[in-house]
C-alpha positions as CSV (number, residue, x, y, z in Angstrom):
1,X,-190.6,-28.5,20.5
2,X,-188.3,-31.4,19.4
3,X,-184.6,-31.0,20.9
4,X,-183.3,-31.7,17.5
5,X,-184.5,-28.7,16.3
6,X,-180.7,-26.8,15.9
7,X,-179.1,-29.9,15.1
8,X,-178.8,-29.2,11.8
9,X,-178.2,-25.8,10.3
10,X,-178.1,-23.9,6.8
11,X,-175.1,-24.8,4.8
12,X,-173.4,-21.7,3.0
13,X,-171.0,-22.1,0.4
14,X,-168.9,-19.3,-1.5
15,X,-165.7,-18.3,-2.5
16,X,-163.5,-15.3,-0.7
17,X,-161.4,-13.1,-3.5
18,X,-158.3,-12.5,-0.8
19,X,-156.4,-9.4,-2.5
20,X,-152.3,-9.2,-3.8
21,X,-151.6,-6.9,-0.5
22,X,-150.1,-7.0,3.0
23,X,-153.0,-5.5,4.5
24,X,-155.3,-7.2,6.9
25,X,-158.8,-7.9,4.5
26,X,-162.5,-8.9,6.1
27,X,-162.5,-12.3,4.7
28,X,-166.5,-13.0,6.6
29,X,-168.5,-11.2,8.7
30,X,-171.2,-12.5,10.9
31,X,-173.6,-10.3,12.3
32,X,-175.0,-10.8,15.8
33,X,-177.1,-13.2,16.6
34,X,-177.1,-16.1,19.5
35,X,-176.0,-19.1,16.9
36,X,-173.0,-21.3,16.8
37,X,-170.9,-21.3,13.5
38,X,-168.3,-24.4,12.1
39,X,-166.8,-22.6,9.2
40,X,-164.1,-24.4,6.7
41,X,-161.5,-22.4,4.8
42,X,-159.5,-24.1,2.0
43,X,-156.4,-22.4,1.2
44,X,-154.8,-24.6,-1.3
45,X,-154.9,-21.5,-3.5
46,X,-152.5,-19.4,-1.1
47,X,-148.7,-19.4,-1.8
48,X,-147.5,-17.0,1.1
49,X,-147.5,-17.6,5.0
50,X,-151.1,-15.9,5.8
51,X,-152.5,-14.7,9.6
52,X,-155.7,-15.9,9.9
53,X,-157.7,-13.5,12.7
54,X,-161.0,-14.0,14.7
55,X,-162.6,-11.0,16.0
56,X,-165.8,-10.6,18.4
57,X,-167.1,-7.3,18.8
58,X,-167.5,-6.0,22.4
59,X,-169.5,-2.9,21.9
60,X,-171.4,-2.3,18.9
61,X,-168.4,-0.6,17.4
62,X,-165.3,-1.7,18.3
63,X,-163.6,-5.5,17.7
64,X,-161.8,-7.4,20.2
65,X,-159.4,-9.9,18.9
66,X,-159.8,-13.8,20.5
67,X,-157.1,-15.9,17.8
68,X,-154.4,-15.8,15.5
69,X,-152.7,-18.3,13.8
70,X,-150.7,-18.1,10.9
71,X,-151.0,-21.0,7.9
72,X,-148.9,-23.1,7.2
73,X,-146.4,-22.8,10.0
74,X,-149.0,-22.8,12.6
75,X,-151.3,-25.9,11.3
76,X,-150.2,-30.0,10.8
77,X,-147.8,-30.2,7.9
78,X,-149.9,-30.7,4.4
79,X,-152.8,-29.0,5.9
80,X,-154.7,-27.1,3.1
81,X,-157.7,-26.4,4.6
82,X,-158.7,-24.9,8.4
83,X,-162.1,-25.8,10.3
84,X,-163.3,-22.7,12.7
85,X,-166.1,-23.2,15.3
86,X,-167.6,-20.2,17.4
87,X,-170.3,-20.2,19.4
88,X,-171.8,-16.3,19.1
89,X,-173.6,-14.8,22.4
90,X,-175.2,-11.7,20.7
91,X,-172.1,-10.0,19.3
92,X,-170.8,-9.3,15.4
93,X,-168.1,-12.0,14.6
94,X,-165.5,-11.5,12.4
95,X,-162.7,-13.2,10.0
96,X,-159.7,-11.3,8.7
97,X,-157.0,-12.7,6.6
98,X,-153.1,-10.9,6.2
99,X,-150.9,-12.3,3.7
100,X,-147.1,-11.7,5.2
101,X,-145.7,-11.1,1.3
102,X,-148.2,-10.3,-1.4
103,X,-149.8,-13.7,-3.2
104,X,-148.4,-12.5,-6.8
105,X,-152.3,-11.9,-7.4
106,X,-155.9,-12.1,-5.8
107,X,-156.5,-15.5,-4.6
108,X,-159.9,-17.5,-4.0
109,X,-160.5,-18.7,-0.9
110,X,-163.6,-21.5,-1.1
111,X,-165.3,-21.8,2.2
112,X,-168.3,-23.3,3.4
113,X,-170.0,-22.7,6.7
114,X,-172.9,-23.7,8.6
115,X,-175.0,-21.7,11.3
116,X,-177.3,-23.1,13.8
117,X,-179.3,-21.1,15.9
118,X,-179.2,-21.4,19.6
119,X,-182.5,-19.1,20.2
């Protein structure tokens, strides 16, 4: 077995619909599996300050919440688009988005991530 194996993972592009509300959405959902994920949001479509949550769930039902950072006010000034990297260990992974004021309509959120297994 060469140890470049997991180097290189499957790229997944798509776009997330983020709804006009104030409630906390599911923007992905990962399910469990012993991989490591880089993930990359671009929000340039967003015009309200918006939490952005991880979630790892701790067992089998429930979700335990490891980050929160709100965008913009939280990133580097001009930033329009986040990078995410999590290293799974058998457990669903989850992100949520929560717009503080509704956008004025749904909003696309392109994203592109890439998964490479660890087993």
């Amino acid at each position: 077995m060469s140890w470049t194996k997991n180097l290189r993972g499957v790229v997944t592009p798509g776009t997330y619909s983020h709804p006009n509300s104030v409630a906390e959405q599911d923007a992905l959902i990962f399910a469990a599996a012993q991989q490591e994920i880089s993930l990359r949001l671009d929000f340039v479509n967003l015009v309200q300050n918006t939490t952005i949550r991880e979630y790892e769930q701790v067992d089998g039902a429930n979700y335990q919440q490891i980050s929160a950072k709100v965008w913009p006010t939280d990133f580097d000034t001009g930033t329009k688009g986040i990078d995410i990297h999590f290293v799974q260990a058998n457990a669903d992974y989850k992100i949520t988005l929560q717009s503080a004021v509704a956008e004025g309509g749904a909003k696309n959120i392109p994203y592109r991530y890439e998964v490479r297994s660890l087993s």
